[in-house]
C-alpha positions, 0 to 999 in steps of 0.5 A: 489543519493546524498539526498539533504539536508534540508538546500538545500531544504529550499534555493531552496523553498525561491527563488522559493517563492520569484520568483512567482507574483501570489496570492499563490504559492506551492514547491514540491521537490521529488527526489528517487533512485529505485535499483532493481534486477529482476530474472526469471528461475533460472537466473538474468534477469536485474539490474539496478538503477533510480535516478532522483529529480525534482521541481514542483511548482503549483501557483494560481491567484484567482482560477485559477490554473497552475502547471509545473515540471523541474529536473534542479534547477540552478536560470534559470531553477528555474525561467522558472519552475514558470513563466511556471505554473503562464501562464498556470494558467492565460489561465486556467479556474476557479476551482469551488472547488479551496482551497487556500493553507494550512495554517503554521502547525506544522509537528512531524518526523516520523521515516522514514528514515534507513541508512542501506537500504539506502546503498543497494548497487548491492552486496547486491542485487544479494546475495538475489536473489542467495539465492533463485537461488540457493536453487531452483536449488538444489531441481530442482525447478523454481525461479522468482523474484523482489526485489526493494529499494527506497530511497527518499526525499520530501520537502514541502512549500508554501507562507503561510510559511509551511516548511516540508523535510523528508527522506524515505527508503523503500524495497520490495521483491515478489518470485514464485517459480514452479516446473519444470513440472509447476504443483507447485507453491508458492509464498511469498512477504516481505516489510520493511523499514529497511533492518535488517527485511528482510531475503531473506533466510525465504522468499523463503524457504516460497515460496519454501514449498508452491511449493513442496506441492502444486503438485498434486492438487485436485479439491474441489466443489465450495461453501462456506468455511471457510477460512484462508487468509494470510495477503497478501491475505487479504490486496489486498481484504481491499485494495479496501473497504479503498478507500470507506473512502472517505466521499464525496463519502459516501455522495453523494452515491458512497460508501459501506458507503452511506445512504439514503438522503445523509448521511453516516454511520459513527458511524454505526456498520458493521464489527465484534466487533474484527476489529480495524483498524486505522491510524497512521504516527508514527507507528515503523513498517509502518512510514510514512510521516507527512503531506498528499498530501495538505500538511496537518499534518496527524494524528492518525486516529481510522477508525474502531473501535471495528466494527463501523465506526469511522472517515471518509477522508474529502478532504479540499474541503469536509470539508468545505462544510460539517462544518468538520475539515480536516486532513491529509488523511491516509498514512498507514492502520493497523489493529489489530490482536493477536499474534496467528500464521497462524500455531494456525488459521489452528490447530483450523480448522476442515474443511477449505481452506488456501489461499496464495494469491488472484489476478486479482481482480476487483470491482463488485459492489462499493456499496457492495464492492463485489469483483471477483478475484482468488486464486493462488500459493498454496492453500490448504485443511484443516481437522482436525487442519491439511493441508491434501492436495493442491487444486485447484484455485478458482474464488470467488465472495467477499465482504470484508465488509462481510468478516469482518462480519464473522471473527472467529479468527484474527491471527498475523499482519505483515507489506505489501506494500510500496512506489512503491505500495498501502499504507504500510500496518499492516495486520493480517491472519484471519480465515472467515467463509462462504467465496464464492467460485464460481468456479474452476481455472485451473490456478496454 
């Protein structure tokens, strides 16, 4: 994909601008190029490239609304792009929560854009799956895997005279690897935006390890444990309790934030005085882009601090309602660990479970943010500051917000996630005492 360039955009923008005859009009220019390669039994299983930049242009008459999208952009097809959303937005009912488009704002360059990711080209895609190919192959091992570059761009602009363009690359790589007789298996998954801090190499000799140890896995009663999580097994859990961030939804009810009578807990304590967690588009490890969805200008944002809950997400519309001021919603999550390794957490332990990965999760109850999910792709026994043996999956029953209630020691943070999935994340391994596991998995 050719990336188009400020200048090109910024011309683009103009005449759709000046083409639209309603009261406001709204440009977004996305265009990405995802080259990924999937691997399954030791073999290449497809390969391939998608590329595609498209326009999509929103237009309001009062409150009324009409949005349309084209991937063409010579003058014809940029005219029937607007002329599609303003009939659409004369046959469209009022929005009684319309927000007329934002205001001219300022946006800082975040630094989200590597040139060496950029240039992934096939070559370099098949040396990082034959790495783990081969290396399976010669220990009669299992490989599966997925590995995706994205390289993209986003302009911005509204009549209001906001202009924003920036670039992005990103690179996300997962692996399992089993044994031949299925009765093993680890699993290992690596993000970056630069391409320089992925290693294919360390990221499935991770995965190969946790195969090899965890054959012959032993079944451990149902209880409570403390428990390490690795960060992957983390972020999946706190996944599901940032979305209650939300501060309409803590305040008409609908959130693990919610207080009676409508309020919210904000400025409440309710997690470990070692949790931090915040927001910040700058970040070198997890940049993201300036500006949010309603092309507001993010900022840093302390959500968490030092356990108590210190700032909340107001939509535009929330924010007037509640006499707050609204700024970019979140594009990352970080939060705060130490510089203790998994290796530290485990030789501090006498008696616990290593947990890999969870998956299959599903909310139980917003309120709570209980969550049910299982544990898969190595799991372990831990006695004595030392991994005796793997043992069966689990089904736990758990809320996060209570899991960051029982923190004993937070471990190193590493960066998770990227533009295909959830938020890039900076999450930490973390020891928890009184994790709930309910049950047994037969599930490897």
């Amino acid at each position: 994909m050719t990336l188009l360039t400020q200048d090109q955009t910024k011309r683009i923008c103009d005449r759709v601008l000046s083409l639209s005859k309603a009261d406001e009009c709204i440009v977004s220019i996305n265009g990405k190029r995802n080259g990924n390669i999937r691997f399954a039994r030791n073999a290449v299983s497809t390969a391939g490239l998608i590329d595609d930049t498209s326009i999509t242009v929103r237009v309001a008459y009062g409150k009324r609304q009409g949005t349309a999208t084209i991937n063409e952009f010579d003058d014809k097809s940029l005219e029937k792009v607007v002329r599609r959303a303003e009939d659409l937005a004369r046959l469209a009912p009022e929005n009684p929560e319309f927000m007329p488009a934002v205001a001219k704002a300022p946006f800082k360059a975040s630094n989200t854009f590597v040139q060496k990711t950029a240039d992934i080209d096939p070559e370099i895609r098949a040396q990082a799956a034959a790495y783990s190919i081969e290396a399976c192959r010669k220990k009669g091992l299992v490989a599966a895997g997925f590995l995706l570059d994205t390289t993209s761009f986003e302009t911005i602009a509204n009549s209001n005279g906001v202009f924003g363009h920036q670039a992005s690359t990103s690179l996300d790589f997962t692996c399992t690897i089993r044994t031949e007789d299925g009765r093993g298996s680890g699993w290992v998954k690596r993000s970056a935006r630069d391409l320089a801090r992925f290693d294919p190499r360390e990221a499935a000799d991770v995965a190969i390890e946790k195969a090899l140890r965890s054959v012959d896995a032993k079944a451990l009663e149902p209880g409570r444990y403390t428990v390490i999580l690795e960060p992957a097994a983390t972020s999946d859990l706190l996944n599901y309790m940032m979305n209650g961030f939300d501060a309409r939804r803590a305040d008409e009810g609908r959130s693990f934030l919610s207080k009676a009578g409508g309020k919210n807990r904000l400025g409440d304590k309710l997690f470990d005085q070692q949790v931090n967690i915040w927001a910040d588009p700058w970040d070198p490890n997890v940049p993201v882009l300036p500006w949010d969805d309603n092309m507001l200008p993010r900022e840093r944002q302390e959500l968490i601090k030092d356990g108590r809950i210190n700032a909340l997400d107001y939509s535009l519309f929330w924010a007037k309602q509640k006499g707050q001021r609204a700024v970019g919603s979140p594009g990352n999550v970080i939060m705060g660990g130490t510089n203790k390794s998994t290796a530290e957490l485990i030789a501090n332990t006498k008696k616990g479970v290593l947990v890999t990965r969870t998956w299959y999760i599903r909310m139980v109850d917003p309120q709570s943010v209980l969550l049910t999910g299982l544990t898969r792709d190595g799991t372990f026994y831990i006695e004595n500051g030392k991994i005796k043996h793997p043992i069966k999956n689990f089904r736990f029953n758990e809320s996060p917000v209570t899991m960051l209630n029982n923190i004993e020691e937070i471990g190193m943070p590493v960066v998770l996630g990227g533009d295909e999935g959830p938020n890039p994340m900076v999450i930490p391994s973390m020891k928890v005492r009184d994790f709930n596991f309910t049950s047994l998995s037969d599930a490897v």
